[in-house]
DSSP file (Angstrom, degrees, kcal/mol; ACC not computed):
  #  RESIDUE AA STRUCTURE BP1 BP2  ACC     N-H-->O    O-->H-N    N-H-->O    O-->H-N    TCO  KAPPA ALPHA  PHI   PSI    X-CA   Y-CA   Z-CA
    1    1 A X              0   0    0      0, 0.0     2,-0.5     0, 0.0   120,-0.0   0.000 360.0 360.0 360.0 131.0  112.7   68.6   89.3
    2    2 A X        +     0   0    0    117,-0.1     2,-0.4     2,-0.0   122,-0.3  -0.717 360.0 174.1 -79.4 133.2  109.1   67.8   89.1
    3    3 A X        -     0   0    0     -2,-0.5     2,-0.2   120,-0.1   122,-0.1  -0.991   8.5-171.4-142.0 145.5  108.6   64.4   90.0
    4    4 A X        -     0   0    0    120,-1.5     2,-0.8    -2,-0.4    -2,-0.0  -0.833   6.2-162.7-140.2  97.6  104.8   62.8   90.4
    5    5 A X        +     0   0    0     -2,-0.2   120,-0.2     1,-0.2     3,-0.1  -0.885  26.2 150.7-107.2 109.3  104.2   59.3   91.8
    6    6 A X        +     0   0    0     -2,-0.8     2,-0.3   119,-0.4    18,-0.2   0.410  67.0  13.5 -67.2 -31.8  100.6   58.0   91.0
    7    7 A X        +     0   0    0    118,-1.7     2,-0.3   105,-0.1    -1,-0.3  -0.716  56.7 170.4-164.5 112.5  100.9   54.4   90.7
    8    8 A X        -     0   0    0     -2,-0.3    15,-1.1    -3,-0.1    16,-0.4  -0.687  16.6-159.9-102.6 150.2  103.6   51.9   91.8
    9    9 A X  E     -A   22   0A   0    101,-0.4   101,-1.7    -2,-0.3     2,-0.5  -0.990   6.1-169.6-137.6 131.0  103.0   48.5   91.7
   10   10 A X  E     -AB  21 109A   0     11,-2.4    11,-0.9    -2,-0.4     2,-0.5  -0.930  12.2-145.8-119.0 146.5  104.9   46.0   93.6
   11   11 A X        -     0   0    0     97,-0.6     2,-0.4    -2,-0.5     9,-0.2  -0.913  13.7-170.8-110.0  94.5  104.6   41.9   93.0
   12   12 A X        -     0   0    0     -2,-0.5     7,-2.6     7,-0.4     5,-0.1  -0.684  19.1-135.9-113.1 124.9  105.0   39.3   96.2
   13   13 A X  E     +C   18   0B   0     -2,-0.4     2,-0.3     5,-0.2     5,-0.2  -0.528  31.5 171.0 -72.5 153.5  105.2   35.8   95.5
   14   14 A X  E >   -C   17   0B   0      3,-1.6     3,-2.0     1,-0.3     0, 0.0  -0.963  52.1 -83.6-164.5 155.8  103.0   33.4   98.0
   15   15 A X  T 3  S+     0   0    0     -2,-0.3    -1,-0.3     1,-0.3     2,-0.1   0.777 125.2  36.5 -43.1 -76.1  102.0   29.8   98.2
   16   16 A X  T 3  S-     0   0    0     -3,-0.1     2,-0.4     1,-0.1    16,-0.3   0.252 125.9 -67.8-109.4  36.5   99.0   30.2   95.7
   17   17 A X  E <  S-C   14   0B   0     -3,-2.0    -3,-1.6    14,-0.2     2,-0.4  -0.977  74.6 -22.3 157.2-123.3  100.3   32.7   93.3
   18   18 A X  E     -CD  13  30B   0     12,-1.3    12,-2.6    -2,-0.4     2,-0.2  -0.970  40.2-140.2-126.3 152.6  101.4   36.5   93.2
   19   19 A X        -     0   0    0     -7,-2.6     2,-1.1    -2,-0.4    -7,-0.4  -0.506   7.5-165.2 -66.3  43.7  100.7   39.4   95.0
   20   20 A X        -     0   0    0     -2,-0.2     2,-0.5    -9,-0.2    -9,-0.2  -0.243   8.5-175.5 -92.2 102.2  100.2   43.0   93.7
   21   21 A X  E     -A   10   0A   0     -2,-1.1   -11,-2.4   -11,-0.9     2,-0.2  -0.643   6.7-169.8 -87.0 112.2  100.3   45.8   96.2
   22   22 A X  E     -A    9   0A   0     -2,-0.5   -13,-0.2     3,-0.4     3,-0.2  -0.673  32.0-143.2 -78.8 138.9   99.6   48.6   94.9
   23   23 A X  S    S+     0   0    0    -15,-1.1     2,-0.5     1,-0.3     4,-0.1   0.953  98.6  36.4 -82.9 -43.6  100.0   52.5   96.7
   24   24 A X  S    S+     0   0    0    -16,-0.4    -1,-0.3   -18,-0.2     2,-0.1  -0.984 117.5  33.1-157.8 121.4   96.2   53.5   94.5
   25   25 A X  S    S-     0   0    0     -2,-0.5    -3,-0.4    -3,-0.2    -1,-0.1   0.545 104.3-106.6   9.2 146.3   94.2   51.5   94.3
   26   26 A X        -     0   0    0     -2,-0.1    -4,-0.3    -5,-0.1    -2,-0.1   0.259  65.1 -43.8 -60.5-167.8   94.4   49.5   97.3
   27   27 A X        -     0   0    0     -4,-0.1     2,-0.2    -6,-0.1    -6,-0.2  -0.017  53.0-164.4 -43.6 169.0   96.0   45.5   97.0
   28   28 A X        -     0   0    0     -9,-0.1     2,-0.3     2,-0.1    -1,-0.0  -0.836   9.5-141.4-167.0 132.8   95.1   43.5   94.4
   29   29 A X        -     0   0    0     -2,-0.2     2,-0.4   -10,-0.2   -10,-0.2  -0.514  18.0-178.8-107.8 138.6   95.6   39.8   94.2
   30   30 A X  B     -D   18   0B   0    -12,-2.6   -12,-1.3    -2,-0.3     2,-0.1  -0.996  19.3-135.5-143.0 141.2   96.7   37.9   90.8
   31   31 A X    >   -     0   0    0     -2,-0.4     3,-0.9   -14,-0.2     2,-0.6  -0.045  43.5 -79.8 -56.0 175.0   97.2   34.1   90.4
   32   32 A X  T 3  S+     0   0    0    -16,-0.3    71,-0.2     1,-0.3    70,-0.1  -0.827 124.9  28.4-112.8 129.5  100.0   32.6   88.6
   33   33 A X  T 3  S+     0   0    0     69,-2.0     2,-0.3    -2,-0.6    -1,-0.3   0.674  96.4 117.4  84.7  20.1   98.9   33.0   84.8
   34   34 A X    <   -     0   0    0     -3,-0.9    68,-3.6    66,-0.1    -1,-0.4  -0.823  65.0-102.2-100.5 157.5   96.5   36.3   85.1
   35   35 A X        -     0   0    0     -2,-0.3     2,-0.3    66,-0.2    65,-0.2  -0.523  21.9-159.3 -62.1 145.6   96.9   39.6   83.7
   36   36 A X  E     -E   99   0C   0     63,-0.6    63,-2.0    -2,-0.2     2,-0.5  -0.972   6.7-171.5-141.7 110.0   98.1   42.4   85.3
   37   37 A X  E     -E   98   0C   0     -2,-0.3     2,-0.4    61,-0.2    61,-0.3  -0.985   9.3-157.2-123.6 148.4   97.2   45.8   83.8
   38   38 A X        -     0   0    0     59,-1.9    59,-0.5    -2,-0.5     2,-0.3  -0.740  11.8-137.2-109.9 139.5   99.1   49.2   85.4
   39   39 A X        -     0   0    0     -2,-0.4     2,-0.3    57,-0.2    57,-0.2  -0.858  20.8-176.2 -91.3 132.4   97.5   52.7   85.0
   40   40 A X  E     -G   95   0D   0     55,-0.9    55,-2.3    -2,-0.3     2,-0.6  -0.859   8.4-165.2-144.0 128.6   99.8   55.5   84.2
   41   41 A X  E     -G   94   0D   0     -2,-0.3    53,-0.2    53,-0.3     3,-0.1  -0.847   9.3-177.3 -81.1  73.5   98.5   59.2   83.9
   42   42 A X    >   -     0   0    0     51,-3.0     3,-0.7    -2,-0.6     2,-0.3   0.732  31.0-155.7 -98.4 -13.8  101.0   61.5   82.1
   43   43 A X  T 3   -     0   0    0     50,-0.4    -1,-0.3     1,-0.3    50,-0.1  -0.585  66.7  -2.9  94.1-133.4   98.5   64.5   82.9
   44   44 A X  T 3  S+     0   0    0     -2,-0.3     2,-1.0    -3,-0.1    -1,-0.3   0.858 109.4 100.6 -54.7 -43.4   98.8   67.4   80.5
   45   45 A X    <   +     0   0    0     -3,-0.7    -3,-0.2     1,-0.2     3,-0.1  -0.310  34.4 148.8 -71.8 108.3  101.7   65.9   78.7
   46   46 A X        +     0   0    0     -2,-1.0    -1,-0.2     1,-0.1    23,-0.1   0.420  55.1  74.1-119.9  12.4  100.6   64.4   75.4
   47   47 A X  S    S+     0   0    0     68,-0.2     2,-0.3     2,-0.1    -1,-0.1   0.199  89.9  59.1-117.6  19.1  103.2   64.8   73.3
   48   48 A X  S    S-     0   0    0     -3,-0.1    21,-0.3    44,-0.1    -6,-0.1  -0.923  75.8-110.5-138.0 156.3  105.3   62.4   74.6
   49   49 A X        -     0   0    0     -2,-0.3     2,-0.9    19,-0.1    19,-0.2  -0.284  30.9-103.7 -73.7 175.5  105.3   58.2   75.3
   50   50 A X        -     0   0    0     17,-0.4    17,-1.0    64,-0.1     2,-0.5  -0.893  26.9-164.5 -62.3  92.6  105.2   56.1   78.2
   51   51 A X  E     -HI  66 113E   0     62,-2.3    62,-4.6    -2,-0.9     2,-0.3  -0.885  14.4-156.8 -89.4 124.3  108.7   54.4   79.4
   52   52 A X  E     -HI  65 112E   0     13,-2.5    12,-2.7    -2,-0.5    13,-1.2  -0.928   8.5-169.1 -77.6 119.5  108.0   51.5   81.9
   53   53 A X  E     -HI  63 111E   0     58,-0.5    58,-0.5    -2,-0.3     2,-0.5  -0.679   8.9-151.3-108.3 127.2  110.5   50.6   84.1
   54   54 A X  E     -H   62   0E   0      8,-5.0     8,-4.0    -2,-0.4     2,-0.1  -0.692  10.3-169.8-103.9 174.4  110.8   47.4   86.6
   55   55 A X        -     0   0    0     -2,-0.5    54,-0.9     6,-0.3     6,-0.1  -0.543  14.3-150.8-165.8  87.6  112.6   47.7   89.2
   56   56 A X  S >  S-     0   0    0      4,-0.3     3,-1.1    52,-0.2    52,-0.1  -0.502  70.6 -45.3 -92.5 136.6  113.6   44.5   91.6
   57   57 A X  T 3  S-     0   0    0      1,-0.3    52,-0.2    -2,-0.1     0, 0.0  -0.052 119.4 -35.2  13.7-145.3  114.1   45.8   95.8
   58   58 A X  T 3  S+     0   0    0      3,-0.0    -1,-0.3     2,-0.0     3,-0.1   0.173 105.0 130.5-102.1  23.3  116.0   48.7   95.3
   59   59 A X    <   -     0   0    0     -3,-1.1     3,-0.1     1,-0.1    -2,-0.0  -0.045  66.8 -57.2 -97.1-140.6  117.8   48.0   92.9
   60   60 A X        -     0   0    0      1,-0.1    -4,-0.3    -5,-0.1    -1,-0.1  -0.216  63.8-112.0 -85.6 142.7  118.8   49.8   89.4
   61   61 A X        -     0   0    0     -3,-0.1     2,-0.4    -6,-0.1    -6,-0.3  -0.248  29.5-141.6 -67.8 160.3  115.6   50.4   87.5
   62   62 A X  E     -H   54   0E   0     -8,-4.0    -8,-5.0    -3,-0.1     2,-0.3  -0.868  15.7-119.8-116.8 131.3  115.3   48.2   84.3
   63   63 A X  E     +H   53   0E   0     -2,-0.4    15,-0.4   -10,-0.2    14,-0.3  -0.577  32.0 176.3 -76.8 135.4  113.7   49.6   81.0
   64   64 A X  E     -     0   0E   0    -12,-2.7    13,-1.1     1,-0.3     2,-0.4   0.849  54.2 -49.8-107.6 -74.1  110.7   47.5   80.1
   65   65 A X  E     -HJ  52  76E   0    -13,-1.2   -13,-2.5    11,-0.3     2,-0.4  -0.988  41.1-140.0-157.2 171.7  109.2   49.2   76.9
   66   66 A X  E     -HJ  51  75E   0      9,-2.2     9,-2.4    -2,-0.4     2,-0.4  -1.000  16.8-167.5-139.3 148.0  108.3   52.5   76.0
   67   67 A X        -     0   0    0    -17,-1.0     2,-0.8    -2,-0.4   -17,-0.4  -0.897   7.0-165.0-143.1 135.3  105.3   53.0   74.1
   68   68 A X    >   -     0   0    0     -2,-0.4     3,-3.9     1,-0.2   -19,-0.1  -0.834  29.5-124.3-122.0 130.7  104.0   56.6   72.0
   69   69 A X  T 3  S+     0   0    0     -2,-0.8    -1,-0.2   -21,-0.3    20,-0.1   0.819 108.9  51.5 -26.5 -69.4  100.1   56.7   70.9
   70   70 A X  T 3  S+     0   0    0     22,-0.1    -1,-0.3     2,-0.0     2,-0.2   0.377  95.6  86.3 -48.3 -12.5  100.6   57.3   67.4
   71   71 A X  S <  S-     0   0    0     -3,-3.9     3,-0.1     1,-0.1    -4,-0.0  -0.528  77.5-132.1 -86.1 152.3  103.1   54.2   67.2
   72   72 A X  S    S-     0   0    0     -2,-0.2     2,-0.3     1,-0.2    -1,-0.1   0.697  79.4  -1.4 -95.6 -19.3  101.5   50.6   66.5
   73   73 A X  S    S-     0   0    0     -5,-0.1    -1,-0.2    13,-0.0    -5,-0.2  -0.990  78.6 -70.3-172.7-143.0  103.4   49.4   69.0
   74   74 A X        -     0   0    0     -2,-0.3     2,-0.3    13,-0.2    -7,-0.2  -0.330  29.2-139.9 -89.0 146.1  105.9   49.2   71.8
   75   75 A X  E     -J   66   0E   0     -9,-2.4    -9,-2.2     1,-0.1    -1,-0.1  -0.966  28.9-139.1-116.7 120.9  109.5   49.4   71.5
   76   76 A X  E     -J   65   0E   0     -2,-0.3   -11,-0.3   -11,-0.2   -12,-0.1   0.150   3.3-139.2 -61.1 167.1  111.2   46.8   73.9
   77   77 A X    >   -     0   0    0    -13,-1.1     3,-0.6   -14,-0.3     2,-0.5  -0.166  52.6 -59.9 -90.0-121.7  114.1   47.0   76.0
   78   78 A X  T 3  S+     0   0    0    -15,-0.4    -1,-0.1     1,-0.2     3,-0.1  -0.823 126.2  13.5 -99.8 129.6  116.9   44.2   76.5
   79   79 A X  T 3  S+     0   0    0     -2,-0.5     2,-0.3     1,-0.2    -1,-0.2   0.881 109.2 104.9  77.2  35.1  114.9   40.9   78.0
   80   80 A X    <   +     0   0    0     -3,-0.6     2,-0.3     2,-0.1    -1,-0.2  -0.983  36.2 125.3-153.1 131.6  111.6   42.1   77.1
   81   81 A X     >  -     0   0    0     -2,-0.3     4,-2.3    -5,-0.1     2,-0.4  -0.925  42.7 -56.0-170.2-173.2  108.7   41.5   74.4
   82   82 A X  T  4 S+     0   0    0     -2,-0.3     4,-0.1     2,-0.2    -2,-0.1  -0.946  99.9  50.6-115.0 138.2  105.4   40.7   73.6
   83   83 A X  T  4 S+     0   0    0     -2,-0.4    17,-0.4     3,-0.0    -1,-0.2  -0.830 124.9  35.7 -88.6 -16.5  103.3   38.5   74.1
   84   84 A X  T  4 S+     0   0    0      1,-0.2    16,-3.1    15,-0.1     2,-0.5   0.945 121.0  39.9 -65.3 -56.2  104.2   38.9   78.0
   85   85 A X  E  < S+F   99   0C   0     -4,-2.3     2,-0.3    14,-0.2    -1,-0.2  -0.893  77.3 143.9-121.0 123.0  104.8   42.3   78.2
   86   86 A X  E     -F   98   0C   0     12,-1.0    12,-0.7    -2,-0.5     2,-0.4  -0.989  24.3-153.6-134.8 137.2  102.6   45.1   76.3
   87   87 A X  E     +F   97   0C   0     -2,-0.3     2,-0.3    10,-0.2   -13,-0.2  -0.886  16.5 158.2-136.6 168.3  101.0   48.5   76.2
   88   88 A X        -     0   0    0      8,-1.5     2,-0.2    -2,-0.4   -19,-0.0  -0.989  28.0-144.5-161.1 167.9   98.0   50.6   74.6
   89   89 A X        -     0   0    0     -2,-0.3     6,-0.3     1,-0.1     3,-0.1  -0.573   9.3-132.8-127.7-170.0   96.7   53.7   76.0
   90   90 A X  S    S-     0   0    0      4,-1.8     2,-0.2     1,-0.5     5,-0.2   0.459  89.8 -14.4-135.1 -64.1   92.9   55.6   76.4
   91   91 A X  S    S-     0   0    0      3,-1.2    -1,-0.5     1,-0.1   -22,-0.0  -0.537  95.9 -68.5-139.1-161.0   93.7   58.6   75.5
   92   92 A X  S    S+     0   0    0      1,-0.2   -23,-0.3    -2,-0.2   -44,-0.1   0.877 133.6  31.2 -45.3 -54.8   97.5   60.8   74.9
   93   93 A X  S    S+     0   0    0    -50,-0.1   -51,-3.0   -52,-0.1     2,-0.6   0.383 102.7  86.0-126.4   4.6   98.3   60.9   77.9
   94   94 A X  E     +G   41   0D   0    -53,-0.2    -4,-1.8   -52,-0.1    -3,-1.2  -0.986  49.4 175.0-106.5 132.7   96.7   57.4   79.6
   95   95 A X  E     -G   40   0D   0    -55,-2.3   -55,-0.9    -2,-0.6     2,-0.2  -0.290  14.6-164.5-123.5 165.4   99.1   54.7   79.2
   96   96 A X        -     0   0    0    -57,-0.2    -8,-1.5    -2,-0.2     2,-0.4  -0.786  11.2-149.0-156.5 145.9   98.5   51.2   80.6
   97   97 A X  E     - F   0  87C   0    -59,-0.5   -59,-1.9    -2,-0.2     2,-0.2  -0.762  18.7-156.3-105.2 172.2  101.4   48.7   80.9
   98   98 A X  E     -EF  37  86C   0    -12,-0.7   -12,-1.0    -2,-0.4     2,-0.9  -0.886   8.4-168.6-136.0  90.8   99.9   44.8   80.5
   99   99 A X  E     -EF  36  85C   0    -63,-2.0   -63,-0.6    -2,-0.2     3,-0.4  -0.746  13.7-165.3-104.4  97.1  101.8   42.2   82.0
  100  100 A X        +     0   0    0    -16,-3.1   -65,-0.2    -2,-0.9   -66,-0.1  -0.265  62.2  27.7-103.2 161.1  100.3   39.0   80.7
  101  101 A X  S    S-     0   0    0    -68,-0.2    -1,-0.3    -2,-0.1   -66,-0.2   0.993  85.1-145.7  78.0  30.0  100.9   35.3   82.2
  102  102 A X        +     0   0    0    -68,-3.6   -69,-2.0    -3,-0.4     2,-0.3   0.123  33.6 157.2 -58.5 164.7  101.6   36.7   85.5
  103  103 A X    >   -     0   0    0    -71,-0.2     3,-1.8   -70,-0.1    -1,-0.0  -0.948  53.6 -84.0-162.2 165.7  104.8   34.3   87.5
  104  104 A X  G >  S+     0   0    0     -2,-0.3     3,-2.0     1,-0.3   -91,-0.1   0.676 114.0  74.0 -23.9 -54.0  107.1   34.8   90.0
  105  105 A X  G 3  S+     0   0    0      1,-0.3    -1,-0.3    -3,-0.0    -3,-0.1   0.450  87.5  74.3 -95.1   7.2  109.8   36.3   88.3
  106  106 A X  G <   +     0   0    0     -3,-1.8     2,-0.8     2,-0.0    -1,-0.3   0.178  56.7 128.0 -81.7  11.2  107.5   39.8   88.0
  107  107 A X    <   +     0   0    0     -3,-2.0     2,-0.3   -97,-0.1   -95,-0.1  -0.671  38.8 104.7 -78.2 123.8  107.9   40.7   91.4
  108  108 A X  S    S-     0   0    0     -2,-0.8     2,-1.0   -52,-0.1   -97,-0.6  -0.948  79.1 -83.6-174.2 179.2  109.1   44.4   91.3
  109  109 A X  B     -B   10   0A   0    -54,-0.9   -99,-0.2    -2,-0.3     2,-0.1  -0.802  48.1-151.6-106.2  78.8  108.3   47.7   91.7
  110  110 A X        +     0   0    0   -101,-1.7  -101,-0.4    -2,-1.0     2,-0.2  -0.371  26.0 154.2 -67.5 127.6  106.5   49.1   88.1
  111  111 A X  E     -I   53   0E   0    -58,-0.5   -58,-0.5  -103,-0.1     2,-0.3  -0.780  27.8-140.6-139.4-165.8  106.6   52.8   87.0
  112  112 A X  E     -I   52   0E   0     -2,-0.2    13,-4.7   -60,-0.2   -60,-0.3  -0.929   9.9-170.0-156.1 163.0  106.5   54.7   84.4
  113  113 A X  E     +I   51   0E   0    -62,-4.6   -62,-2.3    -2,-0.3     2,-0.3  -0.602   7.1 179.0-123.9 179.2  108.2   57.9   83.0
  114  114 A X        -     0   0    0    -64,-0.2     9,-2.3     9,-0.1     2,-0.2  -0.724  36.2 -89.8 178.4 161.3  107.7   60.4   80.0
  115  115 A X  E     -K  122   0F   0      7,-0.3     2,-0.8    -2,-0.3   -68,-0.2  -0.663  22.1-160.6 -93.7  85.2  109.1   63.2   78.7
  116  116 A X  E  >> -K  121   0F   0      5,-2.8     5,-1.8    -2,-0.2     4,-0.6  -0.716  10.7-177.6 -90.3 109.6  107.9   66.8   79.8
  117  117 A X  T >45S+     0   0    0     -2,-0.8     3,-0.8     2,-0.2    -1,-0.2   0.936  80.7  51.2 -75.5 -38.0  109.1   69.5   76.7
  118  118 A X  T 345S+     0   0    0      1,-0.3    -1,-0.2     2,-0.1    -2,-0.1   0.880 119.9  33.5 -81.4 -12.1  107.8   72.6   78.5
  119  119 A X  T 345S-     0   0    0      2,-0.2    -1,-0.3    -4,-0.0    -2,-0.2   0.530 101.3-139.6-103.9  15.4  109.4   71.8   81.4
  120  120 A X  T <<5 +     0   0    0     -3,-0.8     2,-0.3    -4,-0.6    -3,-0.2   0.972  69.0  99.1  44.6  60.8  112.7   70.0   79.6
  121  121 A X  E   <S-K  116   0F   0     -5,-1.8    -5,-2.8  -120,-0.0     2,-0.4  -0.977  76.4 -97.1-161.1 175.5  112.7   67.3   82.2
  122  122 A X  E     -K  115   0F   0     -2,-0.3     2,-0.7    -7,-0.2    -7,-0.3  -0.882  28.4-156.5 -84.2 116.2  111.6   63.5   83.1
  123  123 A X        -     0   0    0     -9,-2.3     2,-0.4    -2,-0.4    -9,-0.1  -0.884   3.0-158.2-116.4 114.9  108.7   63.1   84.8
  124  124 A X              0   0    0     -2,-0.7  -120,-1.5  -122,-0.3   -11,-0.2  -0.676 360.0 360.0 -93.0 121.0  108.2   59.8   86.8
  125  125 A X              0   0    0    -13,-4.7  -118,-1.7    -2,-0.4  -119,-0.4   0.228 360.0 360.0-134.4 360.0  104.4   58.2   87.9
């Protein structure tokens, strides 16, 4: 299975807001009520969306939205909408998730997956 991790983001609560430690780019510090935007890179593969997944310590990841260029916009999962949670991309294959109002209850581990046809598998960034 090809699997490719580019960009995790994890969220630590602290006396004057949140944290987000990041693997690439280095940390990156948010207040309580900023925006948070995540990069995801699907490479060659354009023919497919971005699904963004949270994912709280280790546990099971949780679908956040999944979002495909050509759509106007993102299709939730269960506990999940806009205005808080959103996405829009750069090109086919650059994605960004947008996590707006950031709080507390967003600390987790952000990823995202999409859909490789020529190799008929999932590919996770």
């Amino acid at each position: 299975m090809l699997i490719k991790l580019c960009f995790l983001i994890t969220a630590w609560t602290c006396v004057s807001g949140v944290i987000v430690v990041t693997q690439n780019p280095p940390v990156l510090t948010l207040s309580k009520g900023q925006t948070a935007t995540l990069d995801c890179n699907l490479d060659t593969v354009t023919d497919s969306g971005a699904r963004w997944y949270k994912q709280i310590n280790e546990g099971v990841p949780q679908f956040v939205l999944v979002f495909y260029h050509s759509n106007s916009a993102p299709t939730y999962g269960s506990g999940y909408s806009s205005p808080k949670f959103n996405s829009n991309h750069k090109t086919k294959s650059d994605y960004s998730l947008i996590i707006n109002n950031v709080d507390v209850d967003d600390s987790a581990v952000y990823y995202c997956q999409t859909w490789d046809s020529s190799a008929k598998e999932n590919i996770s960034q």
